[in-house]
PyMOL CGO cylinders between C-alpha atoms (Angstrom):
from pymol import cmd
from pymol.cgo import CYLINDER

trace = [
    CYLINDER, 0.00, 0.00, 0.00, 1.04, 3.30, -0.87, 0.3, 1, 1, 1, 1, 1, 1,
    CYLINDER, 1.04, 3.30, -0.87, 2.03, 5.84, 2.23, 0.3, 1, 1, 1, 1, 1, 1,
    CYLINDER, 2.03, 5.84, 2.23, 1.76, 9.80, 2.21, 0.3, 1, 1, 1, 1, 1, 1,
    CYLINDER, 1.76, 9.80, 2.21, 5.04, 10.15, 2.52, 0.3, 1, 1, 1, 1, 1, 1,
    CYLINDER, 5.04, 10.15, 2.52, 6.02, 7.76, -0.37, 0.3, 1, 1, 1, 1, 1, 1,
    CYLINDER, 6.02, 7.76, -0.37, 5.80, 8.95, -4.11, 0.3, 1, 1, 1, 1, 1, 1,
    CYLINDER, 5.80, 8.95, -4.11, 4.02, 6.21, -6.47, 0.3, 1, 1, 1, 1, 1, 1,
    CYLINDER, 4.02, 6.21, -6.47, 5.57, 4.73, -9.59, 0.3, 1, 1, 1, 1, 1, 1,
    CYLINDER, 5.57, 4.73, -9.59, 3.57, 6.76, -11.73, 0.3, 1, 1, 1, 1, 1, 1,
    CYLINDER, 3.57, 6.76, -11.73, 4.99, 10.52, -9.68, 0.3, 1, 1, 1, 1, 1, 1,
    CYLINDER, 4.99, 10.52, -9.68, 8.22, 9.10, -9.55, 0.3, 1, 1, 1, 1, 1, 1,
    CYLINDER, 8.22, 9.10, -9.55, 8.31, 9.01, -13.18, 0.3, 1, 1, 1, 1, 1, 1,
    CYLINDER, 8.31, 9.01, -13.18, 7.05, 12.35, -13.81, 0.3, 1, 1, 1, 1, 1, 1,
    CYLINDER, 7.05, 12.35, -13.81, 9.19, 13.71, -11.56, 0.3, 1, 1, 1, 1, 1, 1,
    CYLINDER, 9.19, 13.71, -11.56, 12.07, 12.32, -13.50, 0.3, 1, 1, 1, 1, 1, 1,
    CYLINDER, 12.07, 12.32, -13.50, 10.66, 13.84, -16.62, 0.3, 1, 1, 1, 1, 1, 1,
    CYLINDER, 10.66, 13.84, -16.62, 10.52, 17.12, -14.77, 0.3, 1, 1, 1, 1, 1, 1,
    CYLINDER, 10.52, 17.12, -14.77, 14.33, 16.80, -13.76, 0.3, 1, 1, 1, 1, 1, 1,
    CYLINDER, 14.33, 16.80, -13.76, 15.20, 16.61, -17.26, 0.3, 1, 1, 1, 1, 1, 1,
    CYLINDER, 15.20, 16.61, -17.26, 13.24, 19.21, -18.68, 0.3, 1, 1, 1, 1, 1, 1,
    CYLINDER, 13.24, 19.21, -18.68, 14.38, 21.88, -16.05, 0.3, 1, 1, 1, 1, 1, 1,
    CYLINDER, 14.38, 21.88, -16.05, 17.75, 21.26, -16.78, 0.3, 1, 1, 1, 1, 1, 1,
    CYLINDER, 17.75, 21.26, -16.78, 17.57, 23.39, -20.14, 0.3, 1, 1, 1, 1, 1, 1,
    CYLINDER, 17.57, 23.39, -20.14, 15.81, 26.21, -18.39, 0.3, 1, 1, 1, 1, 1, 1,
    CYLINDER, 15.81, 26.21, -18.39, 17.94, 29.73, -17.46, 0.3, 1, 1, 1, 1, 1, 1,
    CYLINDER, 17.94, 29.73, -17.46, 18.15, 30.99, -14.10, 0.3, 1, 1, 1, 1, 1, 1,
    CYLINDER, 18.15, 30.99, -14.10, 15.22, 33.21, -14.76, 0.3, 1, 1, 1, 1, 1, 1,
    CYLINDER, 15.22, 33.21, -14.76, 13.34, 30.98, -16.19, 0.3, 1, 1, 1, 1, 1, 1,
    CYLINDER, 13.34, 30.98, -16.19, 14.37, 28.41, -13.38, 0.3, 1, 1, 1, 1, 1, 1,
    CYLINDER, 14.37, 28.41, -13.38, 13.43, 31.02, -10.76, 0.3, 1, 1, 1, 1, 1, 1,
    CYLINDER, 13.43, 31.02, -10.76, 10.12, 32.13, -12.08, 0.3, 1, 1, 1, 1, 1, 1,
    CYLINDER, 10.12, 32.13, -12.08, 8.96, 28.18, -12.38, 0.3, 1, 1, 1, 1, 1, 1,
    CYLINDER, 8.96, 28.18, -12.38, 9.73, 27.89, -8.68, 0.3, 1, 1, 1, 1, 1, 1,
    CYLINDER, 9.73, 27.89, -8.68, 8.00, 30.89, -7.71, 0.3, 1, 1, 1, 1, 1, 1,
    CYLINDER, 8.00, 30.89, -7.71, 5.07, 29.82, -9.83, 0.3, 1, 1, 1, 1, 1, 1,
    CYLINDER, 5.07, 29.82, -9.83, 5.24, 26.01, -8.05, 0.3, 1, 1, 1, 1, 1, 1,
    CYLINDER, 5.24, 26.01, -8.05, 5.68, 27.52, -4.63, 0.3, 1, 1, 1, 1, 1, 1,
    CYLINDER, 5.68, 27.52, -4.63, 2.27, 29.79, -5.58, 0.3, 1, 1, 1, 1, 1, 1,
    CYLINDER, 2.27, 29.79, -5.58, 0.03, 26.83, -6.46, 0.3, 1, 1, 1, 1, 1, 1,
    CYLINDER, 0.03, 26.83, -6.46, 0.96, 24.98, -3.18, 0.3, 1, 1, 1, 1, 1, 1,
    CYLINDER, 0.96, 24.98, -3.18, 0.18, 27.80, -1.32, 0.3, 1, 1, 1, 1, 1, 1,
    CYLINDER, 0.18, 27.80, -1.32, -3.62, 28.00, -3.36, 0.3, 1, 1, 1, 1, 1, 1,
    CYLINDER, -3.62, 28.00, -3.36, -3.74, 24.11, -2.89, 0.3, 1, 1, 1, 1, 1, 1,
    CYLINDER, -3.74, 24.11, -2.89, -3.08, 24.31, 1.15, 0.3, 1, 1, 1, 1, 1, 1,
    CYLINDER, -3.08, 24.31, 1.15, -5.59, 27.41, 0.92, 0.3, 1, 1, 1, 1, 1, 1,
    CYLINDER, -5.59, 27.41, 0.92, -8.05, 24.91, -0.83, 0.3, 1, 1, 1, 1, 1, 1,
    CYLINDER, -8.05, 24.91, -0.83, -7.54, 21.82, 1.65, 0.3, 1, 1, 1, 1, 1, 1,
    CYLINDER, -7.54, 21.82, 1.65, -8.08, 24.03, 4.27, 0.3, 1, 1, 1, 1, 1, 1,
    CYLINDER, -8.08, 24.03, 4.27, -11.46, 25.47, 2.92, 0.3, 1, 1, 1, 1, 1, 1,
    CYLINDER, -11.46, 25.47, 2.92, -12.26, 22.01, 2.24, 0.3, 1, 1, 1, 1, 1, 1,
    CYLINDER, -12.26, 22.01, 2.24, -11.98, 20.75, 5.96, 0.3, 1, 1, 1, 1, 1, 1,
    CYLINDER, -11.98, 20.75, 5.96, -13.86, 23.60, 7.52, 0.3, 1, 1, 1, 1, 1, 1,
    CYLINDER, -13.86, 23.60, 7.52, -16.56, 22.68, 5.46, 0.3, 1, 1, 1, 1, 1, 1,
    CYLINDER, -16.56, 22.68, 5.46, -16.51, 18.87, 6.06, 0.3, 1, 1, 1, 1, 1, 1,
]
cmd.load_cgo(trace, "trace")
């Protein structure tokens, strides 16, 4: 069974496509990804926490 902390087979492998398609990007371009990643965890924590006040 899969844990939380674990990433499946499926993640792991799109995580490895990830690391090589970063590895073309600038700095800028590397920096304003990150930013933008960073930005949509914050809206997805904002969302899970909506989510469980209302459950």
């Amino acid at each position: 069974m899969q844990t939380p902390g674990n990433l499946s087979i499926e993640q792991q492998f799109k995580l490895k496509v990830l690391q090589e398609q970063v590895k073309h990007l600038s700095l800028e371009e590397a920096q304003e990804y990150l930013i933008e990643v960073f930005r949509q965890g914050m809206v997805k924590d904002n969302l899970l926490k909506h989510w469980m006040k209302g459950a």
